[in-house]
C-alpha positions as a printed NumPy array, in Angstrom:
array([[ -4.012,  41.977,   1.407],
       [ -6.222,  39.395,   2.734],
       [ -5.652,  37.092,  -0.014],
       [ -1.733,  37.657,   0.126],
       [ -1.854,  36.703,   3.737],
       [ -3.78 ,  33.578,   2.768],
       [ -1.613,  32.296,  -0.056],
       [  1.414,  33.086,   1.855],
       [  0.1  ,  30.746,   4.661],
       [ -0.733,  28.089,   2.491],
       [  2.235,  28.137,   0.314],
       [  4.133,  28.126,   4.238],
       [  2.343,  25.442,   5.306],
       [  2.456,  22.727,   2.436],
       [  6.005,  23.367,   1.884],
       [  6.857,  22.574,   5.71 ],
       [  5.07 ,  19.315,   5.641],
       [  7.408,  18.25 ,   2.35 ],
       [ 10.287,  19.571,   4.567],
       [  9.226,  17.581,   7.193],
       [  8.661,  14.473,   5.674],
       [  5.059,  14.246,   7.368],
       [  3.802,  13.081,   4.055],
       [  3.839,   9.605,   4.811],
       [  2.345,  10.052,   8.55 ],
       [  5.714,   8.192,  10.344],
       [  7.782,  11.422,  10.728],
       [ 10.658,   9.345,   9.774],
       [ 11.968,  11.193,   6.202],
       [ 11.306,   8.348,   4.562],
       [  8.849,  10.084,   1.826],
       [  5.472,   8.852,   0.593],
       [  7.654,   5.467,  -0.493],
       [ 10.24 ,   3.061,   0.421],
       [ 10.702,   1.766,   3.873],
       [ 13.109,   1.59 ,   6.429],
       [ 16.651,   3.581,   5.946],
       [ 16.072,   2.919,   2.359],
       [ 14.766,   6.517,   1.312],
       [ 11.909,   7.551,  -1.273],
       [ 11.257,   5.48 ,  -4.189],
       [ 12.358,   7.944,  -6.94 ],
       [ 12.162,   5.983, -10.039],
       [ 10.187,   3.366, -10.889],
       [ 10.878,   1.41 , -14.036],
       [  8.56 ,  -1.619, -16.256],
       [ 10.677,  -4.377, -17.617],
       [  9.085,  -6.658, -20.045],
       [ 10.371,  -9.604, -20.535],
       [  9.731, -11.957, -24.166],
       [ 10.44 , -15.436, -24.206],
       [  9.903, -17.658, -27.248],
       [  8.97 , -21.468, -25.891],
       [  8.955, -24.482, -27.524],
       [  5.698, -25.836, -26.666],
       [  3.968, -29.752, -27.207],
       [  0.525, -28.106, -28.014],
       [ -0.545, -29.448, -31.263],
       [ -1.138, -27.166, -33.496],
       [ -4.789, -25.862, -33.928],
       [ -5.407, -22.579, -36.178],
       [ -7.849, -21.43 , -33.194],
       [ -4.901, -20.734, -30.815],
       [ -3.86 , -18.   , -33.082],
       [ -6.57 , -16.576, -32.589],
       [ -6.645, -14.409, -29.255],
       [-10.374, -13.807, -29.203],
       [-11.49 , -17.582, -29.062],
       [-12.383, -19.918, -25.827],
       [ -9.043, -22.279, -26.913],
       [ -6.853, -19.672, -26.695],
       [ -8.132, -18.381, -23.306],
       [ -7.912, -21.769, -22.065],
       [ -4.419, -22.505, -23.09 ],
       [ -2.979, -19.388, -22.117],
       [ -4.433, -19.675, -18.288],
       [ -3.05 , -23.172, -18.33 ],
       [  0.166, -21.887, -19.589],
       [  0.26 , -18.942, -16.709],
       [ -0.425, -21.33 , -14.613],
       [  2.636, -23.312, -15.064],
       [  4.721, -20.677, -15.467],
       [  3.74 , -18.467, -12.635],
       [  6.52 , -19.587,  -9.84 ],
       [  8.783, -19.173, -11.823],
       [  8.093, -15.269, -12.87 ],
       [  7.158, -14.928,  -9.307],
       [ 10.741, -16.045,  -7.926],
       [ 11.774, -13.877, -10.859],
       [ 10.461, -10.926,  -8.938],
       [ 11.087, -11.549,  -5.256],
       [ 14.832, -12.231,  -6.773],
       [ 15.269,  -8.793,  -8.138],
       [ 12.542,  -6.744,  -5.575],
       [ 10.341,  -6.008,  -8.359],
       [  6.135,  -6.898,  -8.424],
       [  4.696,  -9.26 , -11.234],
       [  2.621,  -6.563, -12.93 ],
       [ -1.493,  -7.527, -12.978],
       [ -2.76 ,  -7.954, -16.15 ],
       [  0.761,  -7.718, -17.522],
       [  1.252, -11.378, -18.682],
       [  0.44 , -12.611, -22.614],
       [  1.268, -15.188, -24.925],
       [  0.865, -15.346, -28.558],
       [  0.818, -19.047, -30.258],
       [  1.795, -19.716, -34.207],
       [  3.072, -22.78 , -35.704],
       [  6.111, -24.004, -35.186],
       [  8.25 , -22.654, -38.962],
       [ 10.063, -26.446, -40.15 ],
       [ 12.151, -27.075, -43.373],
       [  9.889, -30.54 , -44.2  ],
       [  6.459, -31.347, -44.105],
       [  5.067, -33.223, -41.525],
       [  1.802, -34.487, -41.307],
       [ -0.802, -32.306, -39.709],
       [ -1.013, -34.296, -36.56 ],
       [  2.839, -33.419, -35.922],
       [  2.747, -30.393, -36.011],
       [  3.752, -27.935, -32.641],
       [  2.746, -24.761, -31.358],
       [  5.762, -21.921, -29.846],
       [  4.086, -19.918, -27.605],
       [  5.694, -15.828, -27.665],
       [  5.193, -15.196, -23.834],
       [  5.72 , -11.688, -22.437],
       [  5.443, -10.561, -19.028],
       [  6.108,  -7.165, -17.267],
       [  7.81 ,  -6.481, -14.15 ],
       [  7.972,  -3.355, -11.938],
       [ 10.579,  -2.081, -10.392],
       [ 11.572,   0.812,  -7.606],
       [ 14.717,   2.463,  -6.835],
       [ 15.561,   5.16 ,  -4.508],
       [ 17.818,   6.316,  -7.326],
       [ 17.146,   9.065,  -9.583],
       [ 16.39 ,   7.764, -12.994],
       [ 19.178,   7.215, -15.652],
       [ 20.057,   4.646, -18.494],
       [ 22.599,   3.298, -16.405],
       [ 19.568,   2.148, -13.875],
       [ 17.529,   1.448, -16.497],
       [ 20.105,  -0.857, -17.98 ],
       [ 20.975,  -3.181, -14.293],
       [ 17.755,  -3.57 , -14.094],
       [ 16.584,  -4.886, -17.359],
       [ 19.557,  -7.117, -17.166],
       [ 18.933,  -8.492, -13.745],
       [ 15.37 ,  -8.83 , -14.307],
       [ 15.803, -10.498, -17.906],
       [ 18.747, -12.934, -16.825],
       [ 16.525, -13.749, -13.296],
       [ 13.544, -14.531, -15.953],
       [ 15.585, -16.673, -17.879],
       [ 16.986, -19.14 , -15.066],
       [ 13.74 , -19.404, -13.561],
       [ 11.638, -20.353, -16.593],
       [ 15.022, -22.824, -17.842],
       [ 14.392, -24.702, -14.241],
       [ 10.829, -25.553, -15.176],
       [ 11.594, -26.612, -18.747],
       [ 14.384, -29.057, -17.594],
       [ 11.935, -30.82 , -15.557],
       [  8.727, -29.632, -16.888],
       [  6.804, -33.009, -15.466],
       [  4.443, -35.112, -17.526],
       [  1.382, -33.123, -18.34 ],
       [  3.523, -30.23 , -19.318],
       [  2.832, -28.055, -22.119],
       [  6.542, -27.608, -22.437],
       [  9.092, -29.487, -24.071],
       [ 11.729, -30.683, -21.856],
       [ 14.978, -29.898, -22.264],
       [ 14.732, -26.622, -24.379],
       [ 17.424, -23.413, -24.453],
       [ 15.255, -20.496, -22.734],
       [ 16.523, -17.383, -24.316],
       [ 14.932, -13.797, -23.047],
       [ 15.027, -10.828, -24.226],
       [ 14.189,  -7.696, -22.641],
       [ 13.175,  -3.816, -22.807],
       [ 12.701,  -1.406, -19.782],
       [ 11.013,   2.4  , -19.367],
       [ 10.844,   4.969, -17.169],
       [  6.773,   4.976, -15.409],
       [  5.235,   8.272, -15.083],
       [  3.995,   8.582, -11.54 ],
       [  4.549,  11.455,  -9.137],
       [  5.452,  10.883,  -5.352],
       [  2.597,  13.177,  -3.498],
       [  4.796,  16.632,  -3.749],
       [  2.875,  17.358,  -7.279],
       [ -0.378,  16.681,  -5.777],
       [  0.292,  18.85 ,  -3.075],
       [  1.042,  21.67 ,  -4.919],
       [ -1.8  ,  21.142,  -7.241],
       [ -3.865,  20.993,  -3.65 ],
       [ -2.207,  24.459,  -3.052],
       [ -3.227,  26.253,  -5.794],
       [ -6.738,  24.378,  -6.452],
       [ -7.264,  26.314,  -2.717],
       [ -5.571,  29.516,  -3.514],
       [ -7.995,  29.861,  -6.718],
       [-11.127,  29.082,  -4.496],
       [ -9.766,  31.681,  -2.143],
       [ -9.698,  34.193,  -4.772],
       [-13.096,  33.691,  -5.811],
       [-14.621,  33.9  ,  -1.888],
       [-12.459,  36.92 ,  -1.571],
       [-13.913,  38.546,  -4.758]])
């Protein structure tokens, strides 16, 4: 009986501070996410975007090659001259630049004569991944604004920096900045899982005191 009482109190008492909202401390309803009148975040969705870039790196077989110190240094100075522009890419469509979530791949540029080695380029295959929140519930139909806001917000941004790349650019000026795009749901939970896994990780140390 003593351990019915118990459960049934902590069952009570979890359950009122979801109903209450008192997860995030303001007492507001606004959940564990979101601010404002905006409501809990209840989807949050990765869009990553691929761009292939005309670059005017000349080609060198050790950019290919993501392991050596000429790639690392070309694809920081590539990031670096790209980053406003993914940046204003996000605050544009209230999605975060994800950490860690930016790459580029280099290969020779494919032509239908031979040129001499000196002439040849380097495209660069850049991919970067945004996140994004909604208050909505999931569903393709979110899934599909936001890859196309995100992916057409990409696009401008990253055509403004190639039509007036400056001087030491590793772009070529002028280019057509075409993006393509794919988005997924991200697993996550919003705090009501772990509060029910609190729950019964208590009610099954309970049982064993009582016992």
């Amino acid at each position: 009986m003593k351990l019915f009482n118990f459960l049934l109190f902590t069952f009570s008492f979890v359950f009122a501070q979801e109903g209450s909202g008192s997860g995030n401390g303001s007492g507001d309803g606004s959940g564990d996410f979101g601010s404002g009148d905006a409501g809990p975040v209840k989807a949050q969705i990765e869009t990553t975007v691929e761009m292939d870039l005309e670059t005017e790196i000349e080609y060198d077989a050790k950019l290919e090659d993501k392991s050596s110190t000429e790639y690392a240094a070309k694809k920081t100075a590539l990031y670096t001259e790209l980053k406003s522009a993914l940046d204003n890419a996000a605050q544009a469509t209230d999605s975060e630049v994800v950490e860690d979530g930016f790459d580029v791949t280099f290969s020779e540029v494919e032509t239908s004569r031979k040129r001499r080695e000196a002439d040849k380029k380097m495209k660069a295959k850049v991919t970067q991944t945004f996140l994004s929140e909604s208050t909505e519930e999931f569903s393709d139909e979110l899934k599909n604004t936001i890859n196309e806001k995100v992916r057409n917000t990409v696009e401008g941004e990253v055509t403004k920096v190639t039509e007036d790349p400056g001087a030491n650019s590793l772009l070529t000026a002028g280019q057509e900045v075409k993006a393509t795009a794919t988005s997924q749901m991200v697993a996550w939970n919003s705090g009501k899982e772990l509060k029910v896994c609190s729950t019964v990780f208590f009610a099954v140390v309970a049982l064993g005191l009582l016992n």
